[in-house]
Biopython code that builds the backbone (N, CA, C, O; Angstrom):
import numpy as np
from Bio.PDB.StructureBuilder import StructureBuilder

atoms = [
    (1, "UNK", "N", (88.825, 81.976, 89.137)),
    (1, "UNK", "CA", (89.928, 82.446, 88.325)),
    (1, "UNK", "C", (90.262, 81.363, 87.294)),
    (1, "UNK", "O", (90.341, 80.210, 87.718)),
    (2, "UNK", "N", (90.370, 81.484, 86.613)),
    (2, "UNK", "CA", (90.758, 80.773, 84.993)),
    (2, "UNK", "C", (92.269, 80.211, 84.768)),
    (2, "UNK", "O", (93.291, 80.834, 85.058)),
    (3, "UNK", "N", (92.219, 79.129, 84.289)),
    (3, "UNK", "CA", (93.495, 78.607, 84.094)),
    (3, "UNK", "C", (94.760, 79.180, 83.729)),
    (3, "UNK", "O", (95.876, 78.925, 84.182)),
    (4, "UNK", "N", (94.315, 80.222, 82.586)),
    (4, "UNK", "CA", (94.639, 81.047, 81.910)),
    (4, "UNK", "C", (96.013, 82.425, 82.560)),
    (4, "UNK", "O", (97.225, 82.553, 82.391)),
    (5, "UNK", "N", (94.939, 83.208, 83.324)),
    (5, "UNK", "CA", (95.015, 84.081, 84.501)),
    (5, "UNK", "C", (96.505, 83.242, 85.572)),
    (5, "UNK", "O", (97.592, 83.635, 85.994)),
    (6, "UNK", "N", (95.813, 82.103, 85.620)),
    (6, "UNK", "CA", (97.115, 81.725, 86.748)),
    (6, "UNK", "C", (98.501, 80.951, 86.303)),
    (6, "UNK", "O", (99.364, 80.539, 87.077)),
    (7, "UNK", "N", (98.502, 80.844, 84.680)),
    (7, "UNK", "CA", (99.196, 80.412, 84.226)),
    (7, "UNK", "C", (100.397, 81.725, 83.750)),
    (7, "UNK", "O", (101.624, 81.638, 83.797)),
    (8, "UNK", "N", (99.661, 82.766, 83.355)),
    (8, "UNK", "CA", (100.623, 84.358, 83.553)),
    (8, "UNK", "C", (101.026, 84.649, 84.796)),
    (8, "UNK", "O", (101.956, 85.428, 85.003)),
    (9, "UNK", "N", (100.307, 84.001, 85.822)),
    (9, "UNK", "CA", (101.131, 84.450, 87.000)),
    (9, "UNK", "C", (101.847, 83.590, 87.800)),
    (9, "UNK", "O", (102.323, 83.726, 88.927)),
    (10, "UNK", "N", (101.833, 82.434, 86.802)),
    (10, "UNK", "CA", (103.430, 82.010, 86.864)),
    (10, "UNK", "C", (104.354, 82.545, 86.332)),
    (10, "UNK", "O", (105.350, 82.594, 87.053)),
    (11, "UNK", "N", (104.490, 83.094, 85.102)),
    (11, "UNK", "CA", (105.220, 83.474, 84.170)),
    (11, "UNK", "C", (105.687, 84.635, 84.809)),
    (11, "UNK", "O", (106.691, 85.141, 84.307)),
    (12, "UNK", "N", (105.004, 85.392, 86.190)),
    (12, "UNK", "CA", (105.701, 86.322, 86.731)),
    (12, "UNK", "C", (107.141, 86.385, 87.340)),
    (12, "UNK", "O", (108.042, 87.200, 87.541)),
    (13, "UNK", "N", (106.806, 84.877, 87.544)),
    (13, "UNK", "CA", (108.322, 84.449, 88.728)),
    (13, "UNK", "C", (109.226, 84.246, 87.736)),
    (13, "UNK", "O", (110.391, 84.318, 88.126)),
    (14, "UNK", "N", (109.019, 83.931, 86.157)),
    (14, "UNK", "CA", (110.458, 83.226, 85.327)),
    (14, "UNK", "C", (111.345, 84.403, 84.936)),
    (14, "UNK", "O", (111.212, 84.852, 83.797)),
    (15, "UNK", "N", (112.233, 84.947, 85.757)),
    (15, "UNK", "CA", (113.032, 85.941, 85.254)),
    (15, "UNK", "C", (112.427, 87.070, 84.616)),
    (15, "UNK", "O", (111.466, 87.778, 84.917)),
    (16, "UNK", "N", (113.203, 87.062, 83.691)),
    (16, "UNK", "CA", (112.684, 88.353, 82.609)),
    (16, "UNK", "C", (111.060, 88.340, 82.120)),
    (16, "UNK", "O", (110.240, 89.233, 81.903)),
    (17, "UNK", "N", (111.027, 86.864, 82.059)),
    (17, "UNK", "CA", (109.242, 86.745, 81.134)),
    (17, "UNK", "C", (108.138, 87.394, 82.371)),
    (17, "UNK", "O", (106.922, 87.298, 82.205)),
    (18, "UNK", "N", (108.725, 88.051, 83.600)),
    (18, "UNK", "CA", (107.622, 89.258, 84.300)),
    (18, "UNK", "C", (107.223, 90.068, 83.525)),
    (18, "UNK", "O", (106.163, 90.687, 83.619)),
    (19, "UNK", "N", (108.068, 90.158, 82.628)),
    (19, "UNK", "CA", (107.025, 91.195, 82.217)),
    (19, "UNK", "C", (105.792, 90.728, 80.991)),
    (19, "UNK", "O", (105.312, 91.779, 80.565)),
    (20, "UNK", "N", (105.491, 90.167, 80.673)),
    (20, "UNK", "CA", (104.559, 89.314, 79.891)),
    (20, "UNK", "C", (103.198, 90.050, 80.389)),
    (20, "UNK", "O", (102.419, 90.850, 79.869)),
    (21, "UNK", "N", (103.286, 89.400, 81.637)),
    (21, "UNK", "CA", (101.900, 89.458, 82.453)),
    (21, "UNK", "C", (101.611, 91.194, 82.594)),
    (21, "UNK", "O", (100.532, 91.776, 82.480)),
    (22, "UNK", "N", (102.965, 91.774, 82.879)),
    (22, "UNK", "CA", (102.492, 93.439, 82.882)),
    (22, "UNK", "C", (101.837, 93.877, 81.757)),
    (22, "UNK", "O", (100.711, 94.369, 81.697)),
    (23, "UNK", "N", (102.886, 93.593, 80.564)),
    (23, "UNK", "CA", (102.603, 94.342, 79.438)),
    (23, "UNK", "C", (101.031, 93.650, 78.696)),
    (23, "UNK", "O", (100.160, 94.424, 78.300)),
    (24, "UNK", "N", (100.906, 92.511, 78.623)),
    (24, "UNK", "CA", (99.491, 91.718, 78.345)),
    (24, "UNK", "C", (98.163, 91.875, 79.050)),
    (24, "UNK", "O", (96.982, 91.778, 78.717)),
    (25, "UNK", "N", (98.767, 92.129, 80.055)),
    (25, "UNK", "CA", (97.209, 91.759, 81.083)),
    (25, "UNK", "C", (97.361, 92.956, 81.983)),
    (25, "UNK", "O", (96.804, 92.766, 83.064)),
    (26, "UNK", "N", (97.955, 94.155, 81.869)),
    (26, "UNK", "CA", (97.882, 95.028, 82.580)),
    (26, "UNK", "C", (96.622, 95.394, 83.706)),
    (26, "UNK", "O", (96.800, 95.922, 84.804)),
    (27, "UNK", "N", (95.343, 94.978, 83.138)),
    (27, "UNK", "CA", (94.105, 95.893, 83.427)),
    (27, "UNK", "C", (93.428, 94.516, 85.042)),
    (27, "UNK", "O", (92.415, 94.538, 85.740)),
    (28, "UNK", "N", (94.726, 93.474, 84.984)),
    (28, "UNK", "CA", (94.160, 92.334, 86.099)),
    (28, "UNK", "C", (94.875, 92.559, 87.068)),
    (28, "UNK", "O", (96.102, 92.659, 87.095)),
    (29, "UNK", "N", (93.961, 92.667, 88.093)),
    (29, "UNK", "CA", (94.697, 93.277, 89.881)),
    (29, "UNK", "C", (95.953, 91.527, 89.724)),
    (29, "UNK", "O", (97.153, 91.572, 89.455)),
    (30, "UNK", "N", (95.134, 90.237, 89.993)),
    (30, "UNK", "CA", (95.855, 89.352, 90.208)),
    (30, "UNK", "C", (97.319, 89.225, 89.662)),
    (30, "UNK", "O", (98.343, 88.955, 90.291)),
    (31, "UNK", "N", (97.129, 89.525, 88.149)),
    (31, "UNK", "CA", (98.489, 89.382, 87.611)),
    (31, "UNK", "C", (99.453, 90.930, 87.852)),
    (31, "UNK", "O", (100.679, 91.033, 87.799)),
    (32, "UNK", "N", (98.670, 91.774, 88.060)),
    (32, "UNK", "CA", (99.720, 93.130, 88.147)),
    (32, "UNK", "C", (100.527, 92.776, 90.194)),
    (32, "UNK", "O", (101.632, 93.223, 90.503)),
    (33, "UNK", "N", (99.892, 92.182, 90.920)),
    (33, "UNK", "CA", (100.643, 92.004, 91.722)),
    (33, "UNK", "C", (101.813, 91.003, 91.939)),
    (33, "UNK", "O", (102.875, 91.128, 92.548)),
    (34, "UNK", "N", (101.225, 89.875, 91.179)),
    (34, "UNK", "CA", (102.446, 88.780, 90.586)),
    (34, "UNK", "C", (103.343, 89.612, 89.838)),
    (34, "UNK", "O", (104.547, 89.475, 90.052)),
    (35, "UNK", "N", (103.028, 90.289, 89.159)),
    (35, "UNK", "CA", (104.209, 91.172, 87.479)),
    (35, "UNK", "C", (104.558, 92.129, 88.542)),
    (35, "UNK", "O", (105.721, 92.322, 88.189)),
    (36, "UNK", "N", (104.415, 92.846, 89.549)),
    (36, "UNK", "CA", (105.119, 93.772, 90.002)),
    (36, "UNK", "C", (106.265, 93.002, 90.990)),
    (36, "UNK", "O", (107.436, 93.352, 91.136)),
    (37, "UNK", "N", (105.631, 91.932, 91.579)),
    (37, "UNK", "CA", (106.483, 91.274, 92.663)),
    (37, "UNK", "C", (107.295, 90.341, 91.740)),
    (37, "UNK", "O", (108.238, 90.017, 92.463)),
    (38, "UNK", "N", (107.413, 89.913, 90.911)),
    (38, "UNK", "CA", (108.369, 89.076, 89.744)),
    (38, "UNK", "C", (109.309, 90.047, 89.170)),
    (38, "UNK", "O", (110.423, 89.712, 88.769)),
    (39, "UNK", "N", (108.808, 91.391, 89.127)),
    (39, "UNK", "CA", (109.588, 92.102, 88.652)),
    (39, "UNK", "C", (110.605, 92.757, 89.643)),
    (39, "UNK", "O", (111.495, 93.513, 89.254)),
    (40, "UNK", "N", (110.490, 92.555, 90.415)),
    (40, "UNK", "CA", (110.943, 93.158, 92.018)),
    (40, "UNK", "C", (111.830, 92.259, 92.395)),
    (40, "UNK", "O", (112.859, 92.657, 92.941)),
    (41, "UNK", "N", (111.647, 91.067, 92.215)),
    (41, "UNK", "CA", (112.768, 89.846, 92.622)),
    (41, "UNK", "C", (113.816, 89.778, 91.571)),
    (41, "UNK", "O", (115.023, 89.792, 91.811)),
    (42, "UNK", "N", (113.316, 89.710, 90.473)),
    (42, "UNK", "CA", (114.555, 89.486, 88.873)),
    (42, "UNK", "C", (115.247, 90.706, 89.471)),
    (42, "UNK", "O", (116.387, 90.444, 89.854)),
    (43, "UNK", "N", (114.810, 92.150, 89.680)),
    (43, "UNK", "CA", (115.816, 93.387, 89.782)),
    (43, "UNK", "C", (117.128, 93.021, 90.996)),
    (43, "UNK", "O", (118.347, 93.172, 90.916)),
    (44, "UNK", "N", (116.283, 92.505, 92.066)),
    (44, "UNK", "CA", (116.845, 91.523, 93.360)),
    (44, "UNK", "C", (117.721, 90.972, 92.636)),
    (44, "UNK", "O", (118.656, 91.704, 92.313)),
    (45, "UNK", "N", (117.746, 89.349, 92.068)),
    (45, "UNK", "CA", (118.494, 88.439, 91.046)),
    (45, "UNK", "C", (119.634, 89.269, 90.986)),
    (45, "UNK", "O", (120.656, 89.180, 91.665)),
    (46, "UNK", "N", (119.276, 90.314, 89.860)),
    (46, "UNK", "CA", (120.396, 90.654, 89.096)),
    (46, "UNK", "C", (121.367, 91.744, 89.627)),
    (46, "UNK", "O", (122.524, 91.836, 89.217)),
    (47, "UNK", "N", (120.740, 92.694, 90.712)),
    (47, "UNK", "CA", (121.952, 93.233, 91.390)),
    (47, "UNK", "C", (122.571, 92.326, 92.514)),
    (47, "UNK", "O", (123.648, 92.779, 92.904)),
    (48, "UNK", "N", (122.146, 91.069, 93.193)),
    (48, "UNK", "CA", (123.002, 90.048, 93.822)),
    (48, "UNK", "C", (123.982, 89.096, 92.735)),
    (48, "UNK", "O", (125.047, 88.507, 92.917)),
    (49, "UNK", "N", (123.212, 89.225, 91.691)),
    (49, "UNK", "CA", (123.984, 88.504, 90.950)),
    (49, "UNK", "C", (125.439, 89.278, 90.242)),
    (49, "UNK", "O", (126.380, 88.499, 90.088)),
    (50, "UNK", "N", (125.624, 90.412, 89.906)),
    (50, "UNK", "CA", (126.396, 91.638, 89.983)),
    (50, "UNK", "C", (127.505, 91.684, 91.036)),
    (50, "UNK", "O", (128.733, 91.727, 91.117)),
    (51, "UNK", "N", (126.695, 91.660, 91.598)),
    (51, "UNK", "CA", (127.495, 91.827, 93.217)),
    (51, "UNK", "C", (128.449, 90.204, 93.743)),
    (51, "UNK", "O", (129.523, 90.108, 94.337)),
    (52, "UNK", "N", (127.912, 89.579, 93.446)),
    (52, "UNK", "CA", (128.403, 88.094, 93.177)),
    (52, "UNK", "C", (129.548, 87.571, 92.048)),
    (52, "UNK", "O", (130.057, 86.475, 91.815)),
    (53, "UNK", "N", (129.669, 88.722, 91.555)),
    (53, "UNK", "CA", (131.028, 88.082, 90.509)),
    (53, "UNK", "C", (132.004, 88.762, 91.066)),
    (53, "UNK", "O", (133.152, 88.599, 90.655)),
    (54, "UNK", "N", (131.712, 89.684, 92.147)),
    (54, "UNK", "CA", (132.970, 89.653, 92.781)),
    (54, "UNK", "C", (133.038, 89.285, 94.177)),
    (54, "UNK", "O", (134.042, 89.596, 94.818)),
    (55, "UNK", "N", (132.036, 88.625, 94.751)),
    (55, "UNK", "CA", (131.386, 88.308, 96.241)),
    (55, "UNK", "C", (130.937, 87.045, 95.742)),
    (55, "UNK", "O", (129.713, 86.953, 95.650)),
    (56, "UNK", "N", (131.817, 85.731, 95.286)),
    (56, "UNK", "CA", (131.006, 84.940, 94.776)),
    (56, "UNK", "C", (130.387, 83.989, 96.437)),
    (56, "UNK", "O", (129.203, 83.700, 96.609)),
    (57, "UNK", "N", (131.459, 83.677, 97.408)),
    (57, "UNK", "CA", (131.308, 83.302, 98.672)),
    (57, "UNK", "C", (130.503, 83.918, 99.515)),
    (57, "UNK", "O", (130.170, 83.378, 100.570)),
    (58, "UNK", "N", (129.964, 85.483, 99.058)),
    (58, "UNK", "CA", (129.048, 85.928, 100.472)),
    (58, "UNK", "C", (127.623, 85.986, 99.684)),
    (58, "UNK", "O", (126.583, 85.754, 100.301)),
    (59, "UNK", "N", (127.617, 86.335, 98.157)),
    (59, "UNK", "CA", (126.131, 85.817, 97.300)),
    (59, "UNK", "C", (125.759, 85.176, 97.064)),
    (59, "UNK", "O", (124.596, 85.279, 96.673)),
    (60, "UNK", "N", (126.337, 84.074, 97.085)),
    (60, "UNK", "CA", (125.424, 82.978, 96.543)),
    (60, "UNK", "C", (124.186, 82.258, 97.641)),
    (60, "UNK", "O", (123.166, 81.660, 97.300)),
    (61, "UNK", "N", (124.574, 82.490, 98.749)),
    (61, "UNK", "CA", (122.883, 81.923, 99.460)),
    (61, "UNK", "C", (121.900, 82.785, 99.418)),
    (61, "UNK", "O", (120.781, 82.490, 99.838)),
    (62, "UNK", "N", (122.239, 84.147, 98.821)),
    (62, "UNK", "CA", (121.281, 85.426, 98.494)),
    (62, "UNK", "C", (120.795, 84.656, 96.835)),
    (62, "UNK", "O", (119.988, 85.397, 96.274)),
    (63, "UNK", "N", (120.962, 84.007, 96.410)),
    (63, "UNK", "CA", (120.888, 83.415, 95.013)),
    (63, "UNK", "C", (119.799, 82.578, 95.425)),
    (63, "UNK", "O", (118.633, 82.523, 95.037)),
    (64, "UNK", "N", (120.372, 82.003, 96.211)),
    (64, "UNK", "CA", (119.527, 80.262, 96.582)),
    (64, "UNK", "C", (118.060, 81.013, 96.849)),
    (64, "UNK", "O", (117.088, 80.786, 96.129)),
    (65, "UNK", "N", (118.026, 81.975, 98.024)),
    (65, "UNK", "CA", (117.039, 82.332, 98.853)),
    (65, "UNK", "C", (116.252, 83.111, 97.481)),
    (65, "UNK", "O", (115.105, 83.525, 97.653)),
    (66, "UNK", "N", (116.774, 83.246, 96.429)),
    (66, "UNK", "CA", (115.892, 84.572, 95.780)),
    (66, "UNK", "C", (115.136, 83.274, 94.694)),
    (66, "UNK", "O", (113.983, 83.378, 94.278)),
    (67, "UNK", "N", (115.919, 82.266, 94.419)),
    (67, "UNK", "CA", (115.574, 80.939, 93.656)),
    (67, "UNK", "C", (114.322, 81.006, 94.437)),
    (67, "UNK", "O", (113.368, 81.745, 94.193)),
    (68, "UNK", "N", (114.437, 80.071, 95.500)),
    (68, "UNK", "CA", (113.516, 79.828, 96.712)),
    (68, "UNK", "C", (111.971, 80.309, 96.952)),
    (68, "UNK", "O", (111.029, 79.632, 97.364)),
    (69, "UNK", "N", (112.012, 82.208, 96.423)),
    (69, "UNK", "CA", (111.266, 82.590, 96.687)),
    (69, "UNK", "C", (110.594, 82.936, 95.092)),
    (69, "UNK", "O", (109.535, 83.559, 95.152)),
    (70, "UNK", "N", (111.058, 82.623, 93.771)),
    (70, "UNK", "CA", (110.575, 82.216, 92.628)),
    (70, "UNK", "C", (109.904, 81.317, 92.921)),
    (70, "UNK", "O", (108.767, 81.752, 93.105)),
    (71, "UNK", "N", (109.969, 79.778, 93.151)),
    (71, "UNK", "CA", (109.262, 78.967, 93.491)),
    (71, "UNK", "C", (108.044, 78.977, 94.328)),
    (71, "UNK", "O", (107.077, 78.352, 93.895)),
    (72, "UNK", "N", (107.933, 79.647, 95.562)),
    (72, "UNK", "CA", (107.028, 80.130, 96.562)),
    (72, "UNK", "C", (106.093, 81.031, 95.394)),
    (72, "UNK", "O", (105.044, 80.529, 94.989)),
    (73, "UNK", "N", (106.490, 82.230, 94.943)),
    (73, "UNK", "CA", (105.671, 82.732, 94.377)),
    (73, "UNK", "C", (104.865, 81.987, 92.938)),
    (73, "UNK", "O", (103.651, 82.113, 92.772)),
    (74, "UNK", "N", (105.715, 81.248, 92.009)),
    (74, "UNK", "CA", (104.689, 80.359, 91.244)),
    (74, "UNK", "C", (104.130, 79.460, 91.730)),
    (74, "UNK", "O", (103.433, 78.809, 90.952)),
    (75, "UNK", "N", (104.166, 79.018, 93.162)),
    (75, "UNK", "CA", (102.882, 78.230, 93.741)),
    (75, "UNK", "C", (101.742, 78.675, 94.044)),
    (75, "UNK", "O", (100.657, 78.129, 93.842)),
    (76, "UNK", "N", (102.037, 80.058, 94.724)),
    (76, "UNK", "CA", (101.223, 80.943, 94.915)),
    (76, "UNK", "C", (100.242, 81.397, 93.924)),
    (76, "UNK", "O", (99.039, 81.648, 93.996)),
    (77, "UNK", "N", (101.165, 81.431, 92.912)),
    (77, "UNK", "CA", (100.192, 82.396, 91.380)),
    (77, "UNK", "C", (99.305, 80.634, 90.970)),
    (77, "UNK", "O", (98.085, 80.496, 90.881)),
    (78, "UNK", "N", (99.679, 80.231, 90.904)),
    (78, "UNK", "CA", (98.820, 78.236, 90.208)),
    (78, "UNK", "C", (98.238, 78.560, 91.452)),
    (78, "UNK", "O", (97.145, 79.115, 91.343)),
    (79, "UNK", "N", (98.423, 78.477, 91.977)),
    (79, "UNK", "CA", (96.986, 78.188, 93.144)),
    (79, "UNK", "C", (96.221, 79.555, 93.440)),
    (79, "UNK", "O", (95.610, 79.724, 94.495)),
    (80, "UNK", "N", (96.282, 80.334, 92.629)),
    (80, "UNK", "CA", (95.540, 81.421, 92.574)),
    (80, "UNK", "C", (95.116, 82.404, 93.477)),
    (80, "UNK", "O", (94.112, 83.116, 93.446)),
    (81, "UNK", "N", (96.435, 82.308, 94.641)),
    (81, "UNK", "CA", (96.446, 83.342, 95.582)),
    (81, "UNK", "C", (97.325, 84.315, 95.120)),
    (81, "UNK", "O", (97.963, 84.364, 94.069)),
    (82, "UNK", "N", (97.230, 85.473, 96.544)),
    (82, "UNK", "CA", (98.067, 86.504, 96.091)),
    (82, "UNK", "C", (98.500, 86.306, 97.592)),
    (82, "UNK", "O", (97.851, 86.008, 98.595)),
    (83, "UNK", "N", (99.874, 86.588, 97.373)),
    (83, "UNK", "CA", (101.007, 85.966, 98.924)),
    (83, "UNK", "C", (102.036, 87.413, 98.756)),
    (83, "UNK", "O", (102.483, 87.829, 97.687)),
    (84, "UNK", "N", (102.188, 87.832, 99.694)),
    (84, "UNK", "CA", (103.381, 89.166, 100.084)),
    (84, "UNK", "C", (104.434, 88.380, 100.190)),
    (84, "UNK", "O", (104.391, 87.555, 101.103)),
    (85, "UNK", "N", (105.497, 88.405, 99.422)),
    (85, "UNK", "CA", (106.781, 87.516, 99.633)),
    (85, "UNK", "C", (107.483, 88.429, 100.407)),
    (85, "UNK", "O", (107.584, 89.600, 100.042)),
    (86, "UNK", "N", (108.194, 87.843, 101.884)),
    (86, "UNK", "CA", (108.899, 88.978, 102.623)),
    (86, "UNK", "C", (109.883, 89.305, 101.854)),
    (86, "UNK", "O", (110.348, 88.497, 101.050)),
    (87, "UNK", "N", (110.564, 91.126, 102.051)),
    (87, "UNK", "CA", (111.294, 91.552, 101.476)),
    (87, "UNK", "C", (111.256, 92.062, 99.822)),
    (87, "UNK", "O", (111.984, 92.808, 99.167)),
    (88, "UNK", "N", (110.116, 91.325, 99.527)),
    (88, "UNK", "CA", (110.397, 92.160, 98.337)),
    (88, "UNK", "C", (108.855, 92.440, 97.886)),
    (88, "UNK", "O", (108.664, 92.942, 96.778)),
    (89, "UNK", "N", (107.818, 92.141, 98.681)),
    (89, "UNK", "CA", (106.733, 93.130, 98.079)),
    (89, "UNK", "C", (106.903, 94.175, 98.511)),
    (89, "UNK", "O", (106.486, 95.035, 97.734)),
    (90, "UNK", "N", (107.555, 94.778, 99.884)),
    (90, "UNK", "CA", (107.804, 95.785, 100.259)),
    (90, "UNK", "C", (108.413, 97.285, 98.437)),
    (90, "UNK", "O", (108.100, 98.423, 98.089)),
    (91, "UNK", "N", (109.364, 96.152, 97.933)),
    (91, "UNK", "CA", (110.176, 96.546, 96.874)),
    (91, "UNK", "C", (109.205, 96.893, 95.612)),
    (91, "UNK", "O", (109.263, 97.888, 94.889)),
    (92, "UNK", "N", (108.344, 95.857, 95.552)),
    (92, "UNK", "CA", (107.227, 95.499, 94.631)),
    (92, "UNK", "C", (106.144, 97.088, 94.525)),
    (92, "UNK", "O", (105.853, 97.715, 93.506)),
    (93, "UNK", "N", (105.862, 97.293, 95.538)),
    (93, "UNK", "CA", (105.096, 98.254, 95.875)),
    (93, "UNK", "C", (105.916, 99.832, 95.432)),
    (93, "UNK", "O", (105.296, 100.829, 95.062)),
    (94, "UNK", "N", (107.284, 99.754, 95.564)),
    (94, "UNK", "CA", (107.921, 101.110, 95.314)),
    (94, "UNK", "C", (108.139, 101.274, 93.733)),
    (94, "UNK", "O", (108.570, 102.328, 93.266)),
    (95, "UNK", "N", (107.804, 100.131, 92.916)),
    (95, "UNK", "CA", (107.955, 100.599, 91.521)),
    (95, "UNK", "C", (106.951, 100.773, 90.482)),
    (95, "UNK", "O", (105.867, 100.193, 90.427)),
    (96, "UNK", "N", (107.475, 101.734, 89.564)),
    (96, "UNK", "CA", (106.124, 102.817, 88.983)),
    (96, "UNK", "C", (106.540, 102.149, 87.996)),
    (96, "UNK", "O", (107.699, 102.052, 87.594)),
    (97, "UNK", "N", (105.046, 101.398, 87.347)),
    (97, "UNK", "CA", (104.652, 101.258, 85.707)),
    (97, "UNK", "C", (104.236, 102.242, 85.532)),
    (97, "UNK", "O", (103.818, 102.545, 84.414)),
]
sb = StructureBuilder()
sb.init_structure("model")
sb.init_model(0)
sb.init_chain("A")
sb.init_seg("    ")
for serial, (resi, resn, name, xyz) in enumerate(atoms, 1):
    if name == "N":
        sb.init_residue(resn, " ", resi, " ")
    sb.init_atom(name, np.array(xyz, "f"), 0.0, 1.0, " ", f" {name:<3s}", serial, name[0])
structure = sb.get_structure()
């Protein structure tokens, strides 16, 4: 796998820039499972984060843990595996490009 390839599937985990790797590289198994599971966590992010401006005391370790698992997954994508992050490839898998 190419430098290249695993450098978009970092870009899966940075928030919004998931979608990069969808819309660019659609036609690569590697990056469409990073871009679906990046895209699956930001949706995560942002309804805890929602839910957190008025739950700021019971969301925020749902913050930490979703941080947490950004990181896990751009290690994963640089080292050019493909890793099921619990909880949300499950999520990953239910959404239609």
């Amino acid at each position: 796998m190419d430098k290249e390839t695993r450098l978009y599937g970092l870009l899966a985990y940075c928030s919004l820039l998931c979608l990069i790797p969808l819309i660019i590289r659609k036609e690569n198994d590697f990056l469409l499972f990073h871009g679906r599971q990046g895209l699956a966590l930001f949706l995560c992010e942002m309804a805890v984060f929602v839910v957190s401006i008025v739950l700021p005391w019971l969301m925020q370790p749902f913050l930490f843990l979703f941080a947490l698992f950004s990181f896990w997954g751009m290690l994963k994508a640089l080292s050019g595996k493909k890793f099921k992050l619990p909880f949300v490839f499950p999520l990953s898998e239910r959404l239609v490009l």
